[in-house]
BASE-725243 format. One record per atom (N, C-alpha, C, CB): x, y, z. Coordinates in steps of 0.2 Angstrom, whole numbers, plus 5000, padded with zeros to 4 digits. Glycine has a CB too. Example, Ala and Ser with C-alpha at 12.3 -4.5 7.8 and 13.67 -1.06 7.14 Angstrom:
<lolums>
506649725039 506249785039 506649845039 505749785045 506449895035 506849955036 506450005039 507049975029 
</lolums>
This chain:
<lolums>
504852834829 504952874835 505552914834 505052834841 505352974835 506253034835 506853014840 506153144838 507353024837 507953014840 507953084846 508753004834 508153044852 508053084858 508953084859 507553034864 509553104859 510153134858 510453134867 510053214854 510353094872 510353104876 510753044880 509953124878 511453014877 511452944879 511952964885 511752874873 511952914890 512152914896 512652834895 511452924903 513152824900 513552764900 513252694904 514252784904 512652724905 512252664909 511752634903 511852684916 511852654897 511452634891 511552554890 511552664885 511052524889 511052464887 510552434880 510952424894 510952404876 510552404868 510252344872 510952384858 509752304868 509452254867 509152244857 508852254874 509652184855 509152204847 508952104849 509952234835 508352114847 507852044843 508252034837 507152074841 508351934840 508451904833 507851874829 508951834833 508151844825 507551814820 507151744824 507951784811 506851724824 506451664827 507051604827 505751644824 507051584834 507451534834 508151574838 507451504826 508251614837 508751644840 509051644847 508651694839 508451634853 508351614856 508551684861 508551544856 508951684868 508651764871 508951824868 508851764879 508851864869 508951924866 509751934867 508451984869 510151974864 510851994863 510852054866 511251984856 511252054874 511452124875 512152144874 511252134881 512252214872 512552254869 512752314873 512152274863 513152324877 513452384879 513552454874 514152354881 513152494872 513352524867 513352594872 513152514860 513452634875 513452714878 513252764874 514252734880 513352754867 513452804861 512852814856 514052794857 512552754857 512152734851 511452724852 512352664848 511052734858 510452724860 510252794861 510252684865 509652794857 509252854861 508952834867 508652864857 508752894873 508552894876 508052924882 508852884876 507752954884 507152954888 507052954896 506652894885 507752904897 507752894906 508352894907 507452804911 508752874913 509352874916 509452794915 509252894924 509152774913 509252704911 508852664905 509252664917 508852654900 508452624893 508752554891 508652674886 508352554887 508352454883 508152494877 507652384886 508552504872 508252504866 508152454861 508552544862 507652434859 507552394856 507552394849 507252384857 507952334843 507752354837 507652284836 508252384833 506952284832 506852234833 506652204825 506452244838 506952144822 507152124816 507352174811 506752094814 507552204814 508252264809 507552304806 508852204799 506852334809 506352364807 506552424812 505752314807 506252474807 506252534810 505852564818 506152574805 505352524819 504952524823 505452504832 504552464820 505352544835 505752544841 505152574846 506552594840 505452524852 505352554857 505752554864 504852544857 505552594869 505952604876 505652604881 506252654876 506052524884 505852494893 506352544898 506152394895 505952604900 506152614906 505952554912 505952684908 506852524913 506852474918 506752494926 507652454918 506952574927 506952574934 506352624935 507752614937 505952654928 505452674929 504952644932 505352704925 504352674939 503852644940 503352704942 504052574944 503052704932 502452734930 501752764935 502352674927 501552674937 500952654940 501152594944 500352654935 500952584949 501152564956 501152484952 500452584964 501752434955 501552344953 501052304955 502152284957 500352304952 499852284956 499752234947 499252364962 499352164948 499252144944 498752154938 499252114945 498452154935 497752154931 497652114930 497652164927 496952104936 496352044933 495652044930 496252014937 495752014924 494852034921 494252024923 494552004916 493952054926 493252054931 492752014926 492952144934 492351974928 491751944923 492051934919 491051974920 492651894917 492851864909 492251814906 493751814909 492351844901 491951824895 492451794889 491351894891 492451754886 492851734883 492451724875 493151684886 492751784870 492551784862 492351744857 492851814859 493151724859 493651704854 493951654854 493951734854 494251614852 494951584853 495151544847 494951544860 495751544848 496151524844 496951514843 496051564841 497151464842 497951454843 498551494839 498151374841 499151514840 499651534838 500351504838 499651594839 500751524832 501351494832 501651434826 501451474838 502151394825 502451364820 501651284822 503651354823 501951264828 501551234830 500951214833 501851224831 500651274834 500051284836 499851274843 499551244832 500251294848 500351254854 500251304862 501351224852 500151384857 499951444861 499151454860 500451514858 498851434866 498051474866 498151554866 497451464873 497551574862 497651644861 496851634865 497751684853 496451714866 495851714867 495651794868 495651674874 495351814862 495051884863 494451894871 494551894854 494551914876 494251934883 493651994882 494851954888 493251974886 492852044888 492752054894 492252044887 493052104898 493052124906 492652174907 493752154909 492352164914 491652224916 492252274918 490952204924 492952254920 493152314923 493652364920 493352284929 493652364911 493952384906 493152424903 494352324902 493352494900 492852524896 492652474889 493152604893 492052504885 491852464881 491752514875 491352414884 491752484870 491952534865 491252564863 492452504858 490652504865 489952534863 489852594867 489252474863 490052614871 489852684877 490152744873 490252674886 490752744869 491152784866 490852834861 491652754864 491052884858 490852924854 491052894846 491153004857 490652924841 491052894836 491752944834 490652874830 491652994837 492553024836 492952994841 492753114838 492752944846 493552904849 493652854846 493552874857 493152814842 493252734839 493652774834 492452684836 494052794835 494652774830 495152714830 495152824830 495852714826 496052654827 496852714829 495952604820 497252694831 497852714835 498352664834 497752714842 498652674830 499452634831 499952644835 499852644825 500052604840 500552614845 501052574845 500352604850 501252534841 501852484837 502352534839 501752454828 502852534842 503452554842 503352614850 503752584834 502952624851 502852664858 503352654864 502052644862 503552704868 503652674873 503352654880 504052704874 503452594884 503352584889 503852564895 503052554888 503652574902 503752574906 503852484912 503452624906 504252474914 504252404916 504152404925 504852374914 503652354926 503452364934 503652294936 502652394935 503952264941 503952194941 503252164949 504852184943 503152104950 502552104953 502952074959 501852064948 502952094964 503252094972 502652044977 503252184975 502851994982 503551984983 503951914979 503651974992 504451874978 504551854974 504251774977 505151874972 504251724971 503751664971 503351654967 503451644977 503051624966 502551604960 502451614953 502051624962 502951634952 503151654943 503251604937 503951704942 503151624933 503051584928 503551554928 502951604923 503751524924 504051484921 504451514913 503551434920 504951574913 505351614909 505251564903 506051644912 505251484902 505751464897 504951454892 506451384899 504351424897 503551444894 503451504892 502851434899 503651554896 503651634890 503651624884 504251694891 504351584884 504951604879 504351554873 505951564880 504251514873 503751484869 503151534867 503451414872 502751564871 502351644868 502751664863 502251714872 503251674867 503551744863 503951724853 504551764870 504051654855 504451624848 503851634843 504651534849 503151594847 502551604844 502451664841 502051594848 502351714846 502451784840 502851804835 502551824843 503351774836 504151804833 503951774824 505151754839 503351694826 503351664819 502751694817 503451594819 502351704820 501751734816 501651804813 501251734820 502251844817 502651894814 502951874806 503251924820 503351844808 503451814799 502951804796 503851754797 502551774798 502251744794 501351754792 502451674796 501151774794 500551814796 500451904794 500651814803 501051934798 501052004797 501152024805 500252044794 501652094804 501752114813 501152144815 502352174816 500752184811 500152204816 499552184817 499952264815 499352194824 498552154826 498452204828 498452094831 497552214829 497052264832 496952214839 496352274826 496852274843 496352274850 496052324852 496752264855 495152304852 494752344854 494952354859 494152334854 494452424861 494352444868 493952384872 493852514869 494152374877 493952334883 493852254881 493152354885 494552254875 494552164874 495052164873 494052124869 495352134881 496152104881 496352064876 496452074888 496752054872 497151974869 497251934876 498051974865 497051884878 497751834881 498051774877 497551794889 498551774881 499051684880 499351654886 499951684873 499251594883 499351554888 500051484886 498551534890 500451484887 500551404887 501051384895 501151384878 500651314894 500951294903 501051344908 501651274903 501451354911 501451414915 501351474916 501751404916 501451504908 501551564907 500851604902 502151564905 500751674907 500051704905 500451784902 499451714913 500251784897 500351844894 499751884893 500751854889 499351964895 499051994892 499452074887 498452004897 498652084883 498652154880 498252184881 498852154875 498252244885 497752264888 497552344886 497952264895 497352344881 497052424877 496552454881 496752424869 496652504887 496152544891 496252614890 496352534899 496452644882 496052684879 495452684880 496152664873 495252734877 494552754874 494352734865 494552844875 495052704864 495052714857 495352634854 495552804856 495052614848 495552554846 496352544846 495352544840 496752504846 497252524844 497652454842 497552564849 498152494835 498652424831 499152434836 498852414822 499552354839 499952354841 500252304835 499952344848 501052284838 501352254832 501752174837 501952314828 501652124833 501952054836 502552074839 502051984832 503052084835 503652094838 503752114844 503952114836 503652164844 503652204852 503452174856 503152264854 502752144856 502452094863 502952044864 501652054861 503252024860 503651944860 504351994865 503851904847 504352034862 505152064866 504952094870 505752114861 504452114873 504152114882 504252064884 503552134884 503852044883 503851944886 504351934888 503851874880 504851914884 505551904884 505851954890 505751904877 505852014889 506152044895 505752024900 506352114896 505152044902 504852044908 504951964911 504052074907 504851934906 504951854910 505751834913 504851774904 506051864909 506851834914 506951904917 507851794909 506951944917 506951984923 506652004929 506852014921 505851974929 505552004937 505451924937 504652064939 505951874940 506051814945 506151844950 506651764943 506251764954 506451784963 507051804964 506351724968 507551814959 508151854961 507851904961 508851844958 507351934958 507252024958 506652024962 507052084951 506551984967 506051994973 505451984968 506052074976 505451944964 504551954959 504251924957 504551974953 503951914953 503451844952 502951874945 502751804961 503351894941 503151894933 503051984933 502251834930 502552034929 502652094929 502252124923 503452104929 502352174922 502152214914 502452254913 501552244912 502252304908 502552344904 502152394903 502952324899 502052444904 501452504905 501652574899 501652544915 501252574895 501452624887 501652694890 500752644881 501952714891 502052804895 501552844893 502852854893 501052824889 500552874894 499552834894 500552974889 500052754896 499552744900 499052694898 499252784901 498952704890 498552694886 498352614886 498752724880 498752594888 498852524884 499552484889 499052544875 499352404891 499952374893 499952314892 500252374900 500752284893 500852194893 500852174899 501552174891 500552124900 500652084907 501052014907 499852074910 501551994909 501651924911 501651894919 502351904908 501251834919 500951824925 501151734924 500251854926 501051704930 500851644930 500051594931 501251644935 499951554924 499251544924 499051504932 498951494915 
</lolums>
C-alpha cells in the first residue's frame, strides 16, 4: 500500500509483536503514519511490509451483525500452538456463491494488507470475553509462523473460530475469491475485542475492507 503523506497529531501507531507478546504496543507517533482519515491505526505487523488501516471513527456501513442464514458446515478443523481454536469453512444461503459467477470473476484477489473500517455492535452487554479473543488471535499469530500468513476464502464460505466465548468470522462477499493473510485477522481480533466492550456502549464489532469487499467480525458464541 502507498504512503499517503497526510499525518495529523491525533495519529496513533499500533505495531504487532511476535506471538506471545501479548497486547499490542501503542505508540504516539504524529509524524510517522500514513494516513487516509482524521484518525488511523497503522499497523505493522511483524516488521513485514504488509500494512493496513482501521479507521476508528469511520462508520462505513451501519453496526448491524452478520449472521449465516442455512449454515452448512464444510469443514473443520483446529488451529494454533495447542490445537485449542475450532476453525470451520461455512456455507450461507445469504452470501453469493461462486458456482453462479462468470469465469472472469473466479479469480483470486489478494487483500492482505487492505484497508478497513471499524464498526462496534451497540448497545453494550453480551460481549465476548476480550482475553478468549486473545487466544484466536495468538492462534493465528502461531500458525502465521508456522504454517504461512496467507489463506484463501471463496466466495460465499466464511472461515469461522471459535474458543469459549469468543466468535470470530471472515467474510469474502466479493464476486470473486480472495487471499487474506493471518496476521491481520489476529490484529483485528485484537483491536476489535478490547475496544467495542461495555465502556464503548458495545458488545463485540468488525472491521469492514473500504470498499466493502470483504470483513472481520468478533462476536460472542
Amino acid at each position: 500500500m502507498g504512503s499517503l503523506a497526510m499525518p495529523t497529531e491525533y495519529q496513533l501507531c499500533i505495531k504487532a509483536g511476535d506471538i506471545g507478546d501479548g497486547p499490542l504496543q501503542y505508540l504516539i507517533a504524529p509524524h510517522s503514519c500514513p494516513t487516509v482519515s482524521y484518525s488511523c491505526l497503522h499497523m505493522k505487523l511483524l516488521g513485514v511490509v504488509s500494512t493496513f488501516i482501521i479507521g476508528a471513527l469511520a462508520m462505513a456501513i451501519p453496526s448491524t451483525p452478520f449472521h449465516c442464514e442455512n449454515e452448512k458446515v464444510l469443514s473443520t478443523y483446529f488451529i494454533g500452538e495447542n490445537q485449542e481454536v475450532e476453525a470451520q469453512v461455512l456455507s450461507c444461503s445469504n452470501l453469493p456463491n461462486l458456482t453462479t459467477r462468470s469465469v472472469a470473476q473466479k479469480r483470486q484477489t489478494n487483500v492482505c494488507g487492505n484497508t478497513c473500517n471499524t464498526n462496534c455492535f451497540t448497545p453494550a452487554g453480551g460481549g465476548p470475553n476480550p482475553y478468549d479473543c486473545q487466544v484466536i488471535a495468538d492462534a493465528l499469530f502461531y500458525d502465521n509462523q508456522n504454517i504461512g500468513t496467507l489463506f484463501n476464502i471463496t466466495v460465499g464460505n466464511p472461515i469461522f473460530m471459535q474458543y469459549a466465548t469468543c466468535e470470530t468470522f471472515f467474510v469474502n462477499q466479493a464476486s470473486y475469491n480472495e487471499t487474506y493473510c493471518r496476521n491481520d485477522w489476529a490484529s483485528v481480533i485484537e483491536y476489535v475485542a478490547f475496544n467495542c466492550q461495555s465502556q464503548q456502549n458495545a458488545h463485540g464489532g468488525n472491521c469492514v475492507a473500504s470498499d466493502q469487499t470483504w470483513f472481520i467480525q468478533i462476536q460472542t458464541s
